[in-house]
C-alpha positions in Angstrom: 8.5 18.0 -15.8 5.7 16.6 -13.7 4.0 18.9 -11.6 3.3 16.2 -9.0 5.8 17.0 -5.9 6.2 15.7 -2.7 4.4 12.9 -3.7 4.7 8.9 -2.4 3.7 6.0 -4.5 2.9 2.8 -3.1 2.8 -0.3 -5.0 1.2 -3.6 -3.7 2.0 -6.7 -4.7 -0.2 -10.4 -4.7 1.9 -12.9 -6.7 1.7 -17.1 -6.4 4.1 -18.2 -4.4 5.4 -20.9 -6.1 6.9 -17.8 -8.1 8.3 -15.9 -5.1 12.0 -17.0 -5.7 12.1 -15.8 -9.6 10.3 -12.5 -8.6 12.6 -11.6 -5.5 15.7 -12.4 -8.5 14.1 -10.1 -11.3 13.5 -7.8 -9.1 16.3 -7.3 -6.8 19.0 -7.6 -10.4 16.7 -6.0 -12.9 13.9 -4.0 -12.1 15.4 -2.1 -9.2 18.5 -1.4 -10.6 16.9 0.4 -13.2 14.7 2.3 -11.4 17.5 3.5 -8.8 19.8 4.6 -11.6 17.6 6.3 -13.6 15.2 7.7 -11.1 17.4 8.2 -8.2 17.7 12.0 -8.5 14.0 12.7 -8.7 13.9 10.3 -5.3 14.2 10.9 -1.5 13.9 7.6 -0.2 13.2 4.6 -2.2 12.0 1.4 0.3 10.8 -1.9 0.4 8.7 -4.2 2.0 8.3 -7.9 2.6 5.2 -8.2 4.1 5.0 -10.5 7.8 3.5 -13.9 7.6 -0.3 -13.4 7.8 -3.0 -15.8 9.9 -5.2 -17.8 7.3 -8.2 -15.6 8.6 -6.4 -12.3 7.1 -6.9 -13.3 3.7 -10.9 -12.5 3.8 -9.3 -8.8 4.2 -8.3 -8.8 0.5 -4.9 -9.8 1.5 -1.6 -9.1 -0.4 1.3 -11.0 0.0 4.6 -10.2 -1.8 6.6 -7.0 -1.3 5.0 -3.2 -1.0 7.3 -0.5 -2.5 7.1 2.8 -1.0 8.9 5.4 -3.5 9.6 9.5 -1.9 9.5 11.0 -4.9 11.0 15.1 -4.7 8.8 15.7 -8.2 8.0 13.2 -10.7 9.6 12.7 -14.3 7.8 12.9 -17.6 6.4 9.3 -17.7 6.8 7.5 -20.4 11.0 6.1 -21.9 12.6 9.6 -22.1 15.7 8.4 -23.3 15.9 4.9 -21.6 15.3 1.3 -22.4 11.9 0.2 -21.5 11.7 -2.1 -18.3 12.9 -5.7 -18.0 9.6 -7.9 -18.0 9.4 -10.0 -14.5 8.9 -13.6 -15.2 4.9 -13.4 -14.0 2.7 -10.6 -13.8 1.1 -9.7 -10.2 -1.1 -8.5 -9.2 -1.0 -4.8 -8.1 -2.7 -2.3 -6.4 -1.0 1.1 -6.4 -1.8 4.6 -6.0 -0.1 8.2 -4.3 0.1 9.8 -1.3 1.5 13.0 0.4 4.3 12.3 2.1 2.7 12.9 5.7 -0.4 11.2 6.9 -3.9 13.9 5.9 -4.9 12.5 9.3 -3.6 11.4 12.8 -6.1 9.8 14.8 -4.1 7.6 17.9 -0.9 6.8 19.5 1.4 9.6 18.1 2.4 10.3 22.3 3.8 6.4 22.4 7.8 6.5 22.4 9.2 3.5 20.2 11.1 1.4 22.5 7.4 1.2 24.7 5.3 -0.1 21.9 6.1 -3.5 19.4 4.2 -2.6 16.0 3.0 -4.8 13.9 1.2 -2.9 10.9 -1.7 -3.2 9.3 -1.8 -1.6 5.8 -5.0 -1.2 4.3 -6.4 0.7 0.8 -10.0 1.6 0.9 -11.7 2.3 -2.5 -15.1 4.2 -1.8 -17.7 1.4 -4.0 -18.6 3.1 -7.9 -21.3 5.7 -7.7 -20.2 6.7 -4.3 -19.4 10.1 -4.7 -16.1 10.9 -2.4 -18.2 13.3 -0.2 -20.3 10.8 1.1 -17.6 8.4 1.4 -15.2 10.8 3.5 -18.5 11.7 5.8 -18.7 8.0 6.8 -15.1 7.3 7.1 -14.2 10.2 9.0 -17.4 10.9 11.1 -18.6 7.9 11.6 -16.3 5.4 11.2 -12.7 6.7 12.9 -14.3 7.3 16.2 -15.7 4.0 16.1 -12.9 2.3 14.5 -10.6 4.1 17.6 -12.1 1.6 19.9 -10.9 -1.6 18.6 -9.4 -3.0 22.2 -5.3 -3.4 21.5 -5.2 -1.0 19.0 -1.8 1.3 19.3 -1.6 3.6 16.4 -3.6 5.1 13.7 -3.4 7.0 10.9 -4.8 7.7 7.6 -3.5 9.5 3.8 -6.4 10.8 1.5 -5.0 9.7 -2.1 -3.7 11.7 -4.3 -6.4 12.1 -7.4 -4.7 14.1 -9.8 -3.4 12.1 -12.8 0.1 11.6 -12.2 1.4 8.3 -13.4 5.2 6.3 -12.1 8.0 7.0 -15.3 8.6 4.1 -17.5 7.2 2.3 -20.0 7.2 -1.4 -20.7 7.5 -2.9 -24.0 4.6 -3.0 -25.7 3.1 -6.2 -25.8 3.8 -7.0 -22.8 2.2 -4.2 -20.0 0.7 -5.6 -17.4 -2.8 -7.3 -18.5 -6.1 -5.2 -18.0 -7.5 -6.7 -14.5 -4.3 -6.6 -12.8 -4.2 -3.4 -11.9 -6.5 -1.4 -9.3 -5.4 2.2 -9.0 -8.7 4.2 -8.0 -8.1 4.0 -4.4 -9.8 6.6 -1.9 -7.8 5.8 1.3 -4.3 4.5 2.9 -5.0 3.6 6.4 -2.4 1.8 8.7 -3.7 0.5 12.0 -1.1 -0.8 14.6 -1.0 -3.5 17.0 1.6 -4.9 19.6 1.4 -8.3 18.3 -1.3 -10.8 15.8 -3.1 -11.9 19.4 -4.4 -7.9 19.7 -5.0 -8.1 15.7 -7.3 -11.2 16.4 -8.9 -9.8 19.2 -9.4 -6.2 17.8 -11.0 -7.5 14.5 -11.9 -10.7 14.1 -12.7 -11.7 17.9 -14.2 -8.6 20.4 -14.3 -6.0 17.7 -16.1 -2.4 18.1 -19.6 -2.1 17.3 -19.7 -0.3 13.8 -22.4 1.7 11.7 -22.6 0.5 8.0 -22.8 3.1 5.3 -25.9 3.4 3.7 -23.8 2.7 0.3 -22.1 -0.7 1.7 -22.1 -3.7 -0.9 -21.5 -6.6 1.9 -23.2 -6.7 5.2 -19.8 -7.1 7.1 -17.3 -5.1 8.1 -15.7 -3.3 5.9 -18.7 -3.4 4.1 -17.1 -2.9 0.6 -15.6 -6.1 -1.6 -12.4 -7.7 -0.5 -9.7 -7.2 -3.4 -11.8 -5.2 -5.2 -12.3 -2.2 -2.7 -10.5 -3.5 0.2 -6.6 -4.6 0.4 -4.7 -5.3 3.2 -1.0 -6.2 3.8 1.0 -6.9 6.9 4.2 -5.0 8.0 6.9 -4.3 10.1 8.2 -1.0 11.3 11.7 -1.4 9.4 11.5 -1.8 5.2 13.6 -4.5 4.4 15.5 -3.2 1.9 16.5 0.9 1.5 17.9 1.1 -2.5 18.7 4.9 -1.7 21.6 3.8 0.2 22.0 -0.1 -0.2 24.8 -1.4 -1.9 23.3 -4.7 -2.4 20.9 -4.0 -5.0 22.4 -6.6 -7.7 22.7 -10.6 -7.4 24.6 -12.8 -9.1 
């Protein structure tokens, strides 16, 4: 048994969307089915996401556009088959950007005294990956010291919290056939941070970011001269979300298609 417990994985997803209708079948008749029935018992909530139509400009944020999956995990399995078949390939590979987190946020910076029917929310989820030779010290100086307080005072900015990653090596169960594993590239797992920002609505996103943003401090370790001073897609993704996943597989009895 893994030792990992307590522990949320979160798998982001960028495919062509010319491809969107043959995913959403795979995965909805296929791959979820046999993830909920063999992993359902290791599993405290198993969601979905389809991520909200984003303005053009979002895409410079290393944007990801097709569904994140948020898995509660009680403890992990052994990974690896363990008795099973491996998974069914999806008709095109995405790309991914995954990694864990505890189950509660390591920090909560604004908003937690809002009450939900006084606040629309509009999510912004973003994975930070501290550039190579960065050691995470330095990183975690910046981004909490420096950068939080700063960040705090985008104007129209509700909520904020963040999720230091889980580093140990602990890996999702399941194997694909071999062969056919997702291609080298297409994966980035080596991510430092989970931050979500919230806003009421995408005129406060505009405004917060793109149009009267804060005045920030770069790190001395930044490989860009604007914010977020790290490489879009490679150390920077970004998705947008509701507050409601749309699709619970714990409970929902509409996992298969015809």
């Amino acid at each position: 048994m893994s030792a990992a417990r307590h522990i949320r994985s979160q798998v982001l997803h960028h495919i062509d969307l010319d491809e969107i209708a043959a995913m959403e079948r795979w995965y909805h008749q296929l791959h979820i089915p046999e993830i909920v029935r063999r992993y359902g018992p290791w599993q405290a909530r198993f969601e979905s996401y389809l991520p909200v139509p984003a303005p053009d400009a979002a895409r410079q944020f290393g944007l990801y556009n097709w569904r994140l999956t948020d898995g509660w995990w009680r403890e992990l399995p052994k990974a690896g088959a363990q008795g099973t078949f491996c998974f069914t390939d999806p008709p095109v590979r995405p790309q991914v950007a995954t990694c864990f987190i505890p189950w509660q946020p390591t920090e909560d910076f604004l908003g937690a005294e809002h009450q939900p029917r006084e606040k629309n929310v509009l999510r912004w989820y973003l994975m930070l990956r501290y550039p190579d030779g960065v050691p995470a010290e330095a990183g975690e100086r910046w981004f909490l010291g420096t950068h939080v307080p700063e960040l705090l005072q985008q104007p129209g900015l509700v909520r904020a919290f963040s999720y230091r990653t889980v580093k140990a090596q602990v890996h999702l169960p399941g194997t694909w056939r071999a062969g056919s594993a997702p291609p080298p590239g297409s994966f980035r797992r080596d991510w430092d941070r989970v931050i979500e920002l919230w806003y009421e609505n995408f005129r406060d996103w505009r405004r917060a970011v793109l149009e009267t943003p804060p005045r920030y401090t770069a790190p001395a370790w930044a490989t860009r001269p604007d914010w977020p001073y790290v490489q879009p897609g490679e150390d920077f993704a970004s998705t947008f979300l509701l507050e409601r996943p749309s699709d619970e597989f714990g409970r929902d009895s509409r996992i298969f298609v015809p």
